[in-house]
C-alpha positions as CSV (number, residue, x, y, z in Angstrom):
1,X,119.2,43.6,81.7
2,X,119.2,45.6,85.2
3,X,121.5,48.4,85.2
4,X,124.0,48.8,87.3
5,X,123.8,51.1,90.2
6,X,126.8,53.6,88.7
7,X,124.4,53.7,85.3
8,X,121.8,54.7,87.6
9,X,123.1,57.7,89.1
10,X,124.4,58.9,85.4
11,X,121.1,58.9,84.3
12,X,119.7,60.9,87.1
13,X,122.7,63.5,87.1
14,X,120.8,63.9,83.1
15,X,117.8,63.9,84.6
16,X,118.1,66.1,87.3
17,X,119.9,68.7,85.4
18,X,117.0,69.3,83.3
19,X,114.2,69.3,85.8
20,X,116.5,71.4,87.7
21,X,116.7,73.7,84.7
22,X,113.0,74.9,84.7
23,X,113.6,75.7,88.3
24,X,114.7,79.4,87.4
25,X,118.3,78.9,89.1
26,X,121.2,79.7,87.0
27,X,122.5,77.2,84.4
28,X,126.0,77.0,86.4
29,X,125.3,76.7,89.6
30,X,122.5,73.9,88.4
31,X,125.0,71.7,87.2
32,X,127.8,72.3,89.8
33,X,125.4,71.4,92.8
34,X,124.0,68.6,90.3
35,X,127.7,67.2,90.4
36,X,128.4,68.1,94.0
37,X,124.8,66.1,95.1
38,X,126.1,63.4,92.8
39,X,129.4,63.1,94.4
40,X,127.8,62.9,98.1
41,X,125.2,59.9,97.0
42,X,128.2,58.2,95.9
43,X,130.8,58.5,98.0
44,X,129.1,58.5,101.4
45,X,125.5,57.3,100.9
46,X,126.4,54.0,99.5
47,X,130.4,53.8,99.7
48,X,129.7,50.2,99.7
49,X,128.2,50.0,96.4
50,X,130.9,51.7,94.6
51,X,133.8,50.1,96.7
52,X,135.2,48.6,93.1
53,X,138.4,51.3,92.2
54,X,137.3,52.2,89.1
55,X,134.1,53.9,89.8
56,X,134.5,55.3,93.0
57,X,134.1,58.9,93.6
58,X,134.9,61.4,96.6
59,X,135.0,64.5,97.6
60,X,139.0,64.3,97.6
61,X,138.3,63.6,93.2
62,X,136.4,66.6,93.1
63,X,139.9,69.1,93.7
64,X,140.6,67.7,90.3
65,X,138.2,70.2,89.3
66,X,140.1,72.9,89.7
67,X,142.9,72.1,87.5
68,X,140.9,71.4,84.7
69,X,139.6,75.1,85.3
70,X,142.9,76.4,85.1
71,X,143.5,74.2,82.2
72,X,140.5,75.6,80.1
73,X,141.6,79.4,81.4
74,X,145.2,78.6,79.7
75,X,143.6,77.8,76.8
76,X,144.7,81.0,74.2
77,X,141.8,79.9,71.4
78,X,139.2,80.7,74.2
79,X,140.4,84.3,73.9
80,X,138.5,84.8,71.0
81,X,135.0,84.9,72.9
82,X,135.3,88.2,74.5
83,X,136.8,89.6,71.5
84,X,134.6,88.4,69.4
85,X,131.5,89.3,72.0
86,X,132.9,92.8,71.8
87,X,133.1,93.0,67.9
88,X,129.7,92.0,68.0
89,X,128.1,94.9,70.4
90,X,130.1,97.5,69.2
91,X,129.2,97.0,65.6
92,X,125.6,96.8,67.0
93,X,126.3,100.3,68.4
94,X,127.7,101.6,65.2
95,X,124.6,102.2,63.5
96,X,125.7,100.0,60.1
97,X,122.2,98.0,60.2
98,X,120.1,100.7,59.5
99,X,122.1,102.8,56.9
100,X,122.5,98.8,55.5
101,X,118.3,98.7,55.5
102,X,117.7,102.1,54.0
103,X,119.9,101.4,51.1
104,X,118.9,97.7,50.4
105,X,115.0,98.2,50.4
106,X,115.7,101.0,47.6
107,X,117.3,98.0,45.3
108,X,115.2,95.3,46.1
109,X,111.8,96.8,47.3
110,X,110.4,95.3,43.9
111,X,111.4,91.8,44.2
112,X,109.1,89.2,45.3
113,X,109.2,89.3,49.1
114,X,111.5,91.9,48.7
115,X,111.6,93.3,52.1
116,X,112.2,90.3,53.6
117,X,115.1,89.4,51.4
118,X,116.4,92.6,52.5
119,X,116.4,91.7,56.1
120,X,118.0,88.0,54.9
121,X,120.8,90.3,52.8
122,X,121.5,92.4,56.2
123,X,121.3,89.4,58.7
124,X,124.1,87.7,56.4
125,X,126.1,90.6,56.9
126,X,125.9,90.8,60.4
127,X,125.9,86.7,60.9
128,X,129.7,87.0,59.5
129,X,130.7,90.5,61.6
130,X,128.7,89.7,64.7
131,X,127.9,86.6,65.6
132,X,125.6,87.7,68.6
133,X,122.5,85.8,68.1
134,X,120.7,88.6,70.6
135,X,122.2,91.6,69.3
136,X,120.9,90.2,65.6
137,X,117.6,89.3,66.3
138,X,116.5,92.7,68.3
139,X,118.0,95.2,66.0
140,X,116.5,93.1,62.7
141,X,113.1,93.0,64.3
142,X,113.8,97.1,65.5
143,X,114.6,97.8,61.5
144,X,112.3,95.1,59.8
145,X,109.4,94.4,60.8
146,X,107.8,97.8,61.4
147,X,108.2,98.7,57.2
148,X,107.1,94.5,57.1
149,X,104.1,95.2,59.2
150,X,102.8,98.4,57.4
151,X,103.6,97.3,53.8
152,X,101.0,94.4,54.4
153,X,103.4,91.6,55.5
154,X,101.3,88.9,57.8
155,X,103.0,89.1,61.2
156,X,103.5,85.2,61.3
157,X,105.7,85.6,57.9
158,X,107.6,88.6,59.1
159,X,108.4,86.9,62.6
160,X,110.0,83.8,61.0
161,X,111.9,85.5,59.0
162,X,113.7,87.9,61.5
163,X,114.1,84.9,64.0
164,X,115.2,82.7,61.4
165,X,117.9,85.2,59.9
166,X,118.8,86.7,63.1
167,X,120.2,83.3,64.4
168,X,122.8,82.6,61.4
169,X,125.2,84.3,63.4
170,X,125.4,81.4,65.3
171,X,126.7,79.2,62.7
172,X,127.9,81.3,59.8
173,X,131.6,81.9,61.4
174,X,132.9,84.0,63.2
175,X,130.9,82.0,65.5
176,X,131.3,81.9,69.3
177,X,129.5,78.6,69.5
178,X,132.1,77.5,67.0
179,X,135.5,78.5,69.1
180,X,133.8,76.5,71.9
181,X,132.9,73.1,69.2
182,X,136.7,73.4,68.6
183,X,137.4,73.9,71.8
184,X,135.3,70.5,72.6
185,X,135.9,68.5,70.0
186,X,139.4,66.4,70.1
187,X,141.5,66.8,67.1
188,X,139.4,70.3,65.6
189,X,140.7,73.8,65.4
190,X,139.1,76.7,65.2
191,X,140.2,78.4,62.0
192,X,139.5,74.5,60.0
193,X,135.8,74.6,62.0
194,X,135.2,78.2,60.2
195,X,136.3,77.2,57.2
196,X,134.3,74.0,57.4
197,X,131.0,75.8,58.5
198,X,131.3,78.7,55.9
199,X,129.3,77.1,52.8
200,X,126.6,75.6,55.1
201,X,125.9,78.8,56.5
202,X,125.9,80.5,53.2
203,X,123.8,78.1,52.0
204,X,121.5,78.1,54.7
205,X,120.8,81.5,53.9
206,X,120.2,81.0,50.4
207,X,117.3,78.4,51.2
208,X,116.0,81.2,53.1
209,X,116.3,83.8,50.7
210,X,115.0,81.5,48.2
211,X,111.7,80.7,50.2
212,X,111.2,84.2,50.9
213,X,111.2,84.7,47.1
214,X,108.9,81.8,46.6
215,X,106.7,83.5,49.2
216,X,106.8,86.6,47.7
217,X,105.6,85.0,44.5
218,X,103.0,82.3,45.0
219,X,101.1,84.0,48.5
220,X,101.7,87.4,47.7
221,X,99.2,88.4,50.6
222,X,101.8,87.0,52.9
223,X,105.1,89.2,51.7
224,X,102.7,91.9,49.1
225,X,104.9,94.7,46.9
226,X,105.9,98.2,49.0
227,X,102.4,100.4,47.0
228,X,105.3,103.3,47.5
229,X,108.5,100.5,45.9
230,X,110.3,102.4,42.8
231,X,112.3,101.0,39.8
232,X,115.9,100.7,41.1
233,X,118.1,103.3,40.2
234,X,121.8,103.2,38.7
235,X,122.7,105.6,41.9
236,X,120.8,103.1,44.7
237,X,123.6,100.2,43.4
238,X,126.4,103.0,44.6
239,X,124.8,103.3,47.9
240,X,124.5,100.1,48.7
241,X,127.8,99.4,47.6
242,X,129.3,102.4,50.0
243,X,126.7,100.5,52.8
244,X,128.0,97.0,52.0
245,X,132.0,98.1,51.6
246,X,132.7,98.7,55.5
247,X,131.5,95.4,57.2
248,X,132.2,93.4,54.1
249,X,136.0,95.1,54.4
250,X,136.1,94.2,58.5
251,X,134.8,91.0,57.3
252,X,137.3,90.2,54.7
253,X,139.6,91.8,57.9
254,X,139.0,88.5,59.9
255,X,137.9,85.6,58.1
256,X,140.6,86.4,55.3
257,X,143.0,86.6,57.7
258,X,142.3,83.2,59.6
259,X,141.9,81.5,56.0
260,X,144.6,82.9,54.5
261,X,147.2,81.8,57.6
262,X,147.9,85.4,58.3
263,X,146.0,84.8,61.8
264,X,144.7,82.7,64.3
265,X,141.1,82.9,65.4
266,X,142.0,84.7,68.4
267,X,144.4,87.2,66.2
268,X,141.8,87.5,64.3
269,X,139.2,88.4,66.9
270,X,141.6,91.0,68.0
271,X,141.3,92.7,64.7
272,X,137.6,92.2,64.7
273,X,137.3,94.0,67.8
274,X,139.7,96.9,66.9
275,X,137.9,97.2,63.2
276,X,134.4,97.8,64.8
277,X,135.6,100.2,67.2
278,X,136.9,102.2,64.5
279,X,133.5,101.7,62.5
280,X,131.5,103.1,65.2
281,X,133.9,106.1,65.3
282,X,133.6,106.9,61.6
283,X,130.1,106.9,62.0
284,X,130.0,109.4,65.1
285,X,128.3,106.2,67.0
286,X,131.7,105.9,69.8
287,X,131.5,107.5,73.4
288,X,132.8,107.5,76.5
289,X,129.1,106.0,77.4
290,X,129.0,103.8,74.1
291,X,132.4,102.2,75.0
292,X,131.7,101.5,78.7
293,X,128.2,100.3,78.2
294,X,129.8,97.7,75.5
295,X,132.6,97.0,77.8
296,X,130.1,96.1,81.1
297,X,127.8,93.8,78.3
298,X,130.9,91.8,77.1
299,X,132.2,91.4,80.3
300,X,128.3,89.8,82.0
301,X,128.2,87.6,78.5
302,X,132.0,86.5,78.8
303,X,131.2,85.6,83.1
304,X,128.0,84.2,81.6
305,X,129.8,81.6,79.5
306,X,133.1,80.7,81.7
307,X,130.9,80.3,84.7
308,X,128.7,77.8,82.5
309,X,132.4,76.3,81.7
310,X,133.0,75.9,85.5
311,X,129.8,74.4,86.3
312,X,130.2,72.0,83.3
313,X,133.5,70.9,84.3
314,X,132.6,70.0,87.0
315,X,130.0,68.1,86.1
316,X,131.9,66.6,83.2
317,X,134.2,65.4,86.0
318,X,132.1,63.6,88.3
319,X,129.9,62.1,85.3
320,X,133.3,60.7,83.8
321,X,134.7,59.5,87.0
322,X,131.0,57.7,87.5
323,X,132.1,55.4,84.2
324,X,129.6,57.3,82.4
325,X,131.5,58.1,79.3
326,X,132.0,54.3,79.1
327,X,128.2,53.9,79.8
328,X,127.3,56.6,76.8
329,X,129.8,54.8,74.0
330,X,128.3,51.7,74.7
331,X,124.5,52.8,74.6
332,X,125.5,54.4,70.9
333,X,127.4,51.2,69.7
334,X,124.6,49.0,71.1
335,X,122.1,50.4,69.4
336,X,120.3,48.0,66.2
337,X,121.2,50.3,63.6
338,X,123.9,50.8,61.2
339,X,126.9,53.8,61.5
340,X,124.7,55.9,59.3
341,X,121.8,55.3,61.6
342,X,124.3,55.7,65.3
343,X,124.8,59.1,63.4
344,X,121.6,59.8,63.0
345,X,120.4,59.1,66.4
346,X,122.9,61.2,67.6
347,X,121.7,64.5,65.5
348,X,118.1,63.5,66.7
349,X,119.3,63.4,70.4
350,X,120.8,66.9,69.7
351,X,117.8,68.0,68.1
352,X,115.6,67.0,70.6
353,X,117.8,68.3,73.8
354,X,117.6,72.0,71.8
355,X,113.9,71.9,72.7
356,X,114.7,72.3,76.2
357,X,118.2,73.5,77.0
358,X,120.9,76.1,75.2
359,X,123.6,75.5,72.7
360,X,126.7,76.8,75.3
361,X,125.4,73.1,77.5
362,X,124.8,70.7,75.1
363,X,128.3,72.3,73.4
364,X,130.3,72.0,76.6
365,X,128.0,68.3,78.0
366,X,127.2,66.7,75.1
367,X,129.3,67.1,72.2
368,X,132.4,65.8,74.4
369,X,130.6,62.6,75.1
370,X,129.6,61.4,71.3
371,X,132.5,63.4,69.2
372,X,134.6,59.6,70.2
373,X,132.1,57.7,68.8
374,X,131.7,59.2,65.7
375,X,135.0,59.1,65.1
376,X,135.2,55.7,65.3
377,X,132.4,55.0,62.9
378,X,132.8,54.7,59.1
379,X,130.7,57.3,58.2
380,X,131.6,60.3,55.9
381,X,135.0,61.3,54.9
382,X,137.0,58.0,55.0
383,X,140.2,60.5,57.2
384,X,139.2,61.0,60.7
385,X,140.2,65.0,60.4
386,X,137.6,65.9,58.0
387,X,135.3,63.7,59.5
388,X,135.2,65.5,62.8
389,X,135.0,68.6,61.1
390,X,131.8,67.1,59.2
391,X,130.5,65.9,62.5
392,X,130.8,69.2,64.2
393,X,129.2,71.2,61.1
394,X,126.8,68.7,61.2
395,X,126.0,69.4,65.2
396,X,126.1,73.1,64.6
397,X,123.2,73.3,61.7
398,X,121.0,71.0,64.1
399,X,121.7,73.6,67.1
400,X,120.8,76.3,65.3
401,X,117.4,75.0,65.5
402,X,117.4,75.1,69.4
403,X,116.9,79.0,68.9
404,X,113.5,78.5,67.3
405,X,112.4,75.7,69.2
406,X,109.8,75.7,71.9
407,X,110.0,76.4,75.1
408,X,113.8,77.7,75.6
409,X,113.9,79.1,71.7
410,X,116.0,82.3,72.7
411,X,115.3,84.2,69.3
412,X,111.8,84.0,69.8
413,X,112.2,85.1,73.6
414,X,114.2,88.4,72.0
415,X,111.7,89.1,69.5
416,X,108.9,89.1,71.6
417,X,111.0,91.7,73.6
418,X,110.9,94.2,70.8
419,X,108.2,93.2,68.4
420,X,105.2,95.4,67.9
421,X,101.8,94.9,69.9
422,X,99.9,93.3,67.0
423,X,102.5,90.5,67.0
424,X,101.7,87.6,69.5
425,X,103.5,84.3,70.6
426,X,101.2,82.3,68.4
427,X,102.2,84.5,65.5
428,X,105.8,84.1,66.2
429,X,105.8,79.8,66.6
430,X,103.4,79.6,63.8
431,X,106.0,82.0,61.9
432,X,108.7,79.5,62.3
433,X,108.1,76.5,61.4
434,X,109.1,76.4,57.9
435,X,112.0,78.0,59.1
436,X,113.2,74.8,61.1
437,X,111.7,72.3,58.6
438,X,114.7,74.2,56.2
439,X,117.2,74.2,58.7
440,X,116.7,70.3,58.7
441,X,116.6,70.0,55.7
442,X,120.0,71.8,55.1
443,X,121.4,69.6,57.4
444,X,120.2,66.8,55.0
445,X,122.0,68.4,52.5
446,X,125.2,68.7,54.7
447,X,124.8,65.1,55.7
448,X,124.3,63.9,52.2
449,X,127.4,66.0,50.6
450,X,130.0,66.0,53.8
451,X,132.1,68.1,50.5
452,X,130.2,71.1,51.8
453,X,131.8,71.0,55.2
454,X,135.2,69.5,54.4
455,X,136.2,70.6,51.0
456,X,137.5,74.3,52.4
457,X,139.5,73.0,55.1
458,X,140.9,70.1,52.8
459,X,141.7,73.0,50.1
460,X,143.7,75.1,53.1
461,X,145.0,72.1,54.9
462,X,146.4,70.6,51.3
463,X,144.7,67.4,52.1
């Protein structure tokens, strides 16, 4: 069947966006002048063929724009980003990583892949106090891999696993990507999101820790014992216990608060912010340089996002207008395959788009487009609340794997940045892959046992 001429120009507004991506411009003004191109190829280059009402489009429409921008600004959950942005660097600048690393290598420098496991023990920590994939990935690869490296580690090994832990701070909340999903997604809030993506992210971390154990024991060459590694000692449990007690207490700070109903997110984030600025000033870490430099870097990764926002509104807009909303629920639904399978061709999609562009677009494009139709299928939690939340988890574990992925995989861009000499590209993507094959296969689990996603929010919500 021929498609119309309106199902034509969505299609290349997809297309052109990601060609246009690889042309080094920035990601906003690529899909405001994608919109704005869009609109004049409609509306004045063949008025006639879109004289029918419903999908015309002109530059008159486009205004409309603007109060959707001022819409999104008024929006008090989105207030959690720069708060949370700014938890994130100054707890970075606090110096908590490496006093975490010198006490955790003492107690668990004899495990199988023990050094490793450490790094998964202090990305976990910073995944649930940080959130800032970046921040993670440079200061675990800083504090890791050099002891990896000369204890005998293979460099393809000790790569994966400091890409691989370094972006759970992306999923395991308090998330940014997870205030924007909520932010996205009709009929989701933020605090029942966190709750919802909680266990996954835990879990995730387990699987990791676990294969890093396995490692450790059946290719010992790849993950070999420290020759210097001691028997723990009574004492090393107190030090990691006075390393552990001040992020686990600003931890416990936030997320308690947001579970508990003491807070909202964006409460919360307050407190998060405030908690790690104290942090850094027990530890001697907080200046008049340390402050402003954090202050400048929130402020470029806060412009960074709401200009994306702007670009993808607008683009949102003219796409809508276009019918293509319409034109997307009815590719999904017409597809040969059961509700399970519409789901899973949906997660694929995702999976395949995080090869080539970053979470914040497929968050702010993409999940607005399918979140309708899933939650219109029968699939998952019978009540459509849960089910969203299921959805979104489900989303979230799937984009974690666009950090890792080849050839816009951010983590691996960060550790190259900082990595020693002896560690190459090859050595990084080769280091990886089992990484992403256990992401996917968490998000099996989470697609198999939607309990793992919904069972915290049902507990808090009473339902």
């Amino acid at each position: 069947m021929a498609l119309e001429f309106y199902e034509i120009l969505c299609i290349g507004m997809f297309a052109a966006f990601i060609v246009l991506l690889f042309s080094g411009f920035p990601v906003a003004w690529v899909l405001g002048g994608v919109a704005l191109v869009t609109v004049t190829v409609a509306a004045y280059i063949f008025p006639e063929r879109l004289a029918d009402g419903f999908y015309s489009v002109a530059f008159s429409d486009l205004a409309a724009v603007t109060s959707r921008i001022w819409t999104i600004m008024q929006n008090w959950v989105l207030v959690a980003l720069p708060m949370f942005v700014f938890m994130g660097l100054m707890l970075d600048r606090s110096g908590i990583a490496a006093e975490l690393m010198e006490n955790f290598v003492k107690v668990l420098g004899r495990a199988p892949g023990g050094l490793a496991v450490t790094v998964a023990a202090i990305g976990l920590l910073l995944a649930a106090s940080t959130g800032i994939i970046g921040a993670s990935v440079v200061l675990l690869a800083l504090l890791g891999m050099p002891i990896m490296l000369r204890t005998g580690y293979s460099p393809s090994f000790a790569a994966g696993t400091v890409s691989a832990v370094g972006t759970l701070g992306i999923l395991i909340p308090p998330s940014i990507m997870l205030v924007l999903m909520a932010d996205r997604t009709p009929g989701v809030d933020a605090g029942g999101l966190f709750m919802g993506a909680l266990i996954p992210g835990a879990m995730l971390g387990v699987i990791y820790i676990g294969y890093m154990m396995a490692v450790g024991l059946f290719s010992p060459k790849h993950a070999p014992l420290p020759p210097d590694a001691r028997r723990m000692r009574l004492s090393d449990l107190g030090g990691v216990f006075k390393a552990v007690l001040p992020p686990a207490a600003l931890i416990l700070a936030v997320l308690g608060s947001i579970f508990a109903g003491f807070a909202t997110p964006t409460e919360a984030a307050g407190v998060g912010a405030c908690g790690a600025t104290l942090l850094a000033l027990m530890h001697k870490k907080l200046d008049r340089a340390v402050l402003r430099e954090v202050c400048e870097q929130t402020t470029k990764t806060t412009a960074f996002i709401f200009a994306i926002f702007v670009g993808a509104t607008a683009f949102s807009f003219v796409f809508q207008a276009l019918g293509g909303e319409e034109f997307i629920h009815h590719g999904l639904k017409s597809l040969p395959f059961s509700h399970d399978g519409i789901l899973i061709s949906v997660l694929f999609l995702v999976f395949v788009l995080g090869f080539f562009l970053d979470w914040i677009e497929i968050t702010l494009i993409v999940l607005p487009l399918v979140a309708p139709v899933i939650a219109g299928l029968d699939v998952g939690p019978a009540e459509v609340g849960p089910r969203m939340i299921w959805f979104v988890v489900l989303v979230a574990v799937c984009l974690q794997t666009s950090f890792l992925t080849p050839p816009v995989g951010f983590a691996l861009f960060y550790l190259k940045g900082v990595a020693p000499k002896e560690v190459t590209v090859a050595h990084i993507y080769k280091g990886v892959i089992p990484f992403i094959l256990l992401q996917l296969g968490g998000l099996v689990l989470v697609y198999v046992f939607p309990a793992l996603a919904t069972w915290l929010p049902k507990v808090a919500y009473g339902s």
